[in-house]
C-alpha positions as CSV (number, residue, x, y, z in Angstrom):
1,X,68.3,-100.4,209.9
2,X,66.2,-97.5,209.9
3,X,64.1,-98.3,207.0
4,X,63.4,-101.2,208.5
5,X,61.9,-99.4,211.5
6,X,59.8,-97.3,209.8
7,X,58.9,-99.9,207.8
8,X,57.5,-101.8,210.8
9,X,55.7,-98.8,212.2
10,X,54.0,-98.2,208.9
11,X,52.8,-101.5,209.4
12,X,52.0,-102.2,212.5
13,X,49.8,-98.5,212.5
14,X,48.2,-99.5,209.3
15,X,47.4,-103.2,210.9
16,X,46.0,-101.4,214.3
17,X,43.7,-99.2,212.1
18,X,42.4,-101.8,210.1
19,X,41.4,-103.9,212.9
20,X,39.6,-101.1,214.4
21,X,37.7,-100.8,211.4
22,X,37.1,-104.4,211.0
23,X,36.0,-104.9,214.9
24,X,33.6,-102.0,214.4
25,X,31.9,-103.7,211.2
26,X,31.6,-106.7,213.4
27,X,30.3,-105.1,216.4
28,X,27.4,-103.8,214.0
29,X,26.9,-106.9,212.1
30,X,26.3,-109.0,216.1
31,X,29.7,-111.4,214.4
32,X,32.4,-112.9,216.0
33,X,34.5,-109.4,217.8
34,X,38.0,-108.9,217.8
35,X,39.4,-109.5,222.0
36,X,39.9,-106.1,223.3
37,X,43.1,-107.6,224.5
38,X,44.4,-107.9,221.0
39,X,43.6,-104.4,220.1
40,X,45.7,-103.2,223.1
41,X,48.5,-105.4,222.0
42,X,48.6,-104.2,218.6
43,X,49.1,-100.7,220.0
44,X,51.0,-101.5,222.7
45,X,53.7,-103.1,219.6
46,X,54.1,-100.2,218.2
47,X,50.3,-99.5,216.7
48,X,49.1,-96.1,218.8
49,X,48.7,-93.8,216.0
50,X,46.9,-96.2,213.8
51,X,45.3,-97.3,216.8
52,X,43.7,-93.6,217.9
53,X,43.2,-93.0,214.4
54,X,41.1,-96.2,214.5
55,X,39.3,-95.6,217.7
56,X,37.8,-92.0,216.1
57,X,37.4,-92.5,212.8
58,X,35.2,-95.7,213.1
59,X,34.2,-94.5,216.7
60,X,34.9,-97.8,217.8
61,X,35.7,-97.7,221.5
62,X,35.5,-94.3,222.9
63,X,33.1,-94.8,225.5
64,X,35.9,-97.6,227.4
65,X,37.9,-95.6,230.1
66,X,40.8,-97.9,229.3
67,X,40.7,-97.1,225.8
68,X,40.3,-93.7,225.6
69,X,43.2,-93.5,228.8
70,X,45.1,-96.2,227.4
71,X,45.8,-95.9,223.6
72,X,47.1,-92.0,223.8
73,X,48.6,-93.2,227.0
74,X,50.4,-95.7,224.6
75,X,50.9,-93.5,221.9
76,X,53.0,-90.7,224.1
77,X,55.2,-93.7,225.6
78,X,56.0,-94.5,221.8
79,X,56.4,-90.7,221.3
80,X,58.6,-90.3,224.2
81,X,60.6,-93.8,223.2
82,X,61.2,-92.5,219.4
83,X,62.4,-89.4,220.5
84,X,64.8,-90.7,222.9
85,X,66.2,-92.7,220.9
86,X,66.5,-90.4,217.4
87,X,68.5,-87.5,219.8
């Protein structure tokens, strides 16, 4: 069962940081944009890390309040949740 749940954080981080990058090529090429709703989502399912990884590596983001609040904000509630549960 655990394997499983790494497994799907893996994922779900690696998915969150790719769409980050792939928003950010968009926003530079004036294309169709990723909803900022989706991005939230995918961090808020388990994506944070991949998600603030995203956010500063492409600098994709930063300058939204809600983003720069939100996705650490999400990111410590997953923290918090792992931990809780792996005591």
């Amino acid at each position: 069962m655990i394997e499983i749940a790494i497994g799907y954080v893996l994922l779900i981080n690696l998915f969150a940081f790719s769409l980050f990058g792939i928003d950010k090529r968009k926003a530079v090429k004036r294309k169709w944009r990723i909803p900022e709703a989706t991005l939230l989502t995918v961090a808020a399912l388990g994506g944070g890390a991949g998600a603030l990884l995203g956010m500063y590596t492409f600098h994709h983001k930063t300058r939204k309040w809600y983003f720069r609040l939100g996705i650490p904000l999400i990111l410590g509630i997953q923290v918090s949740l792992i931990l809780c549960f792996y005591d």
